[in-house]
Residue, then its C-alpha position, 0 to 999 in steps of 0.5 A: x761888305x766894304x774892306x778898309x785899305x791900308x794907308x800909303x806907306x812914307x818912304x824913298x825920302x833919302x837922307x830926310x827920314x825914315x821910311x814909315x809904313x802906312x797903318x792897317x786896314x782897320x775892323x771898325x767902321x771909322x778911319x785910322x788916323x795918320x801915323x803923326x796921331x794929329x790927324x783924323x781919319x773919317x767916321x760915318x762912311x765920309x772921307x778921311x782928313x788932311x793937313x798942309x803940305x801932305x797927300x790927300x785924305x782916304x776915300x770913304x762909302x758917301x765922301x771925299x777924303x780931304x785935298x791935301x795941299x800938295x798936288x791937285x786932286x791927290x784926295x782919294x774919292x768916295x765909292x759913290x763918287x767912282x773910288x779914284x785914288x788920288x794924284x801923287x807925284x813921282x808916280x805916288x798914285x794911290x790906290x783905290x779910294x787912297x789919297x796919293x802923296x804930295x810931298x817931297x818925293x814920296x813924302x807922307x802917305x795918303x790915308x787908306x780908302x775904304x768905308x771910311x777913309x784914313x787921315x794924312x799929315x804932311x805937315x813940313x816941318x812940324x810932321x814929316x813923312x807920317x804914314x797914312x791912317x788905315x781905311x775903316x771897313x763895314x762888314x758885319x762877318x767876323x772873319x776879317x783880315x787886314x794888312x798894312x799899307x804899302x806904296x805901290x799897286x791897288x788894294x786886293x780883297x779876297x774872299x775865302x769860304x771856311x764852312x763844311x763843305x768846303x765848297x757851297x752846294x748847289x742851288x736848288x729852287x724853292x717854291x713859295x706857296x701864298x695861300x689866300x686869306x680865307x673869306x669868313x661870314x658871321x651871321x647870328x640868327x636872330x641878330x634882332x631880338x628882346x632882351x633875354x632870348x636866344x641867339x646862335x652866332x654862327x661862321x662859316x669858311x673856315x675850320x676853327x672859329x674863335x668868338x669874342x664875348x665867350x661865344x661858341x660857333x653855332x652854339x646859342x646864348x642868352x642876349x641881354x644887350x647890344x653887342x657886337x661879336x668878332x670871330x677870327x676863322x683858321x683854315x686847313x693851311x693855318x690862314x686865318x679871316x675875321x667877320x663881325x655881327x651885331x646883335x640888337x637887343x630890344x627891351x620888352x614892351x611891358x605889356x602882354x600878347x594881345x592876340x593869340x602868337x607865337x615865338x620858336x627858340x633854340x632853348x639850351x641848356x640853363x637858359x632863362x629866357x623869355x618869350x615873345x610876341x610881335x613888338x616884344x610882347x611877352x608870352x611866357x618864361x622858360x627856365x631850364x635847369x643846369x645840367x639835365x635834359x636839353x629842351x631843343x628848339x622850344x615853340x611857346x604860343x598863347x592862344x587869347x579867345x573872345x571870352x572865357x570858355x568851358x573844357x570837358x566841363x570846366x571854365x577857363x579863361x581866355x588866355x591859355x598856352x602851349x609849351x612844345x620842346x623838341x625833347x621833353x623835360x622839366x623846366x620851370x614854366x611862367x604864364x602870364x594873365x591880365x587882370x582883363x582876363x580875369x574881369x572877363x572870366x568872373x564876368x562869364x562864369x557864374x556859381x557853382x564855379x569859383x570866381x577868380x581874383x578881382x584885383x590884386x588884394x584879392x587873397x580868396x580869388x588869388x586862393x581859388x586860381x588852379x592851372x592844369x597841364x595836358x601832354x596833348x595837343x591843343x586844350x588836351x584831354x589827358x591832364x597831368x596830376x592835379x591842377x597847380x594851385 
């Protein structure tokens, strides 16, 4: 806080005037002007001005005031510059950061220091014997007090505590406790993958995870497109981290798994996602409905012999599959047969066995294919209801 000063007070003039009281110290932050009004005090925490023939300006925060033309040095200087008050004559001096005054004996008052200084006016014969302008003040309290100026002694300011209690209470220490920023890992398993398969993003180091995209920590989802995915992570004392994955998403190859293969996937539910072999090669399509049983963890492989074979004394082709979910339920199920699997079937199996589809066209193979599920392992032995037409 810097409180303004009154202004120097104009008396001890004898039969030349009257005595004239310096202005206030003022609330605002500029300078009052001198009592004659044609002088302006300072703004902005510079120092007040001064005319001819008068004391000099009030000091202010970053300023001198301005020198009257009276007495060297009887400008009021600025806080930074040490807040001397100015030299008067007949012991005029003014107080602290105030202009002394310069005329007559006791002449016009010097501007009241302060933020910013007060203005003077000495200018004989046009003005005589003005008081000075009060200094400004910079205090962002709303208890202020100001009184007028008067000539003699040093500005006081006082300071008083108006709270409940009446008195500050004592000092108690406080510790501040900075806790560390957690450190998140993201990671999202497969992070290369085929388009429409399964992909869990998971975090670790924290307590609560939130994903970018909708993704839920350590819950799969269905990729179709490169992406990468944020996740900010809260800890017990509210800190939070983040960690970024990106999942490359390969589109599929076209074609089928030449060879026999493989591919486990975290299946949930109302996925529709394919299978696949090395390079993206498409094995099956499994689509598990909205709202029923949760296959789990999924293994679909395709086995692809030399040839077509014969099984409990029937053909099949060469191509044929399992389908293994950790919990058993119904999902709709594509299986996938290239026209060479075919070729080599109809090339294998002679009458009485029906021949299969010879190309596209071919409504009567088409019509003769059946496919026929087992509960148990490898080609089975214990087939379920009648072969799917």
């Amino acid at each position: 806080m810097v409180a303004g000063g009154g202004g120097g007070a104009s008396n001890n003039i004898g039969n030349c005037g009257v005595n004239l009281a310096g202005g206030p110290g003022l609330t605002t932050l500029d300078g009052g002007a001198s009592g004659s009004g044609m002088v302006a005090g300072g703004i902005n925490g510079n120092g007040g001005g001064a005319n001819f023939g008068s004391g000099g300006g009030g000091g202010g925060f970053f300023t001198d005031g301005i020198a009257g033309s009276g007495l060297a040095n009887n400008n009021g200087k600025s806080y930074l510059n040490g807040g001397i008050g100015g030299t008067g004559n007949n012991n005029d001096f003014g107080g602290y950061g105030g202009g002394g005054a310069g005329w007559f004996t006791g002449g016009n008052g010097g501007g009241g220091g302060g933020y910013s200084g007060g203005g003077t006016d000495g200018n004989y014969p046009t003005v005589q014997f003005a008081g000075g302008g009060g200094g400004g003040s910079y205090n962002i309290g709303a208890n202020q007090s100001n009184t007028a100026g008067f000539q003699s002694g040093n500005g006081l300011v006082i300071f008083t505590w108006s709270g409940a209690p009446s008195c500050p209470s004592v000092r108690v220490p406080v510790t501040v406790t900075v806790n560390p920023t957690p450190v998140i890992n993201a990671t999202a398993t497969p992070s290369t993958t085929c388009n429409l398969t399964s992909v869990n993003p998971c975090a670790t180091g924290a307590v609560s995870y939130v994903w970018t995209g909708g993704l839920s920590n350590c819950t799969p989802f269905v990729a179709t497109t490169t992406d990468t995915y944020t996740v900010t992570g809260t800890d017990g004392a509210g800190c939070a981290g983040t960690s970024s994955v990106t999942v490359t998403v390969t589109p599929a190859s076209g074609v089928l798994a030449p060879t026999t293969s493989n591919q486990s996937q975290d299946h949930g539910d109302d996925f529709n996602i394919n299978y696949y072999a090395a390079n993206c090669d498409l094995i099956a399509t499994v689509d598990d409905g909205a709202g029923g049983n949760v296959l789990g963890l999924t293994t679909s492989t395709v086995n692809v012999d030399a040839t077509a074979s014969f099984h409990n004394g029937q053909p099949f082709v060469r191509r044929w599959y399992q389908i293994t979910p950790t919990t058993n339920g119904s999902a709709d199920v594509k299986l996938y047969i290239n026209q060479t699997d075919f070729d080599d079937y109809n090339a294998a199996v002679v009458a009485p066995y029906l021949p299969l589809p010879t190309g596209p066209g071919d409504a009567a193979g088409i019509a003769n294919i059946r496919i026929t599920k087992n509960d148990d392992g490898g080609l089975g032995n214990n087939p379920i209801g009648s072969p799917l037409r």
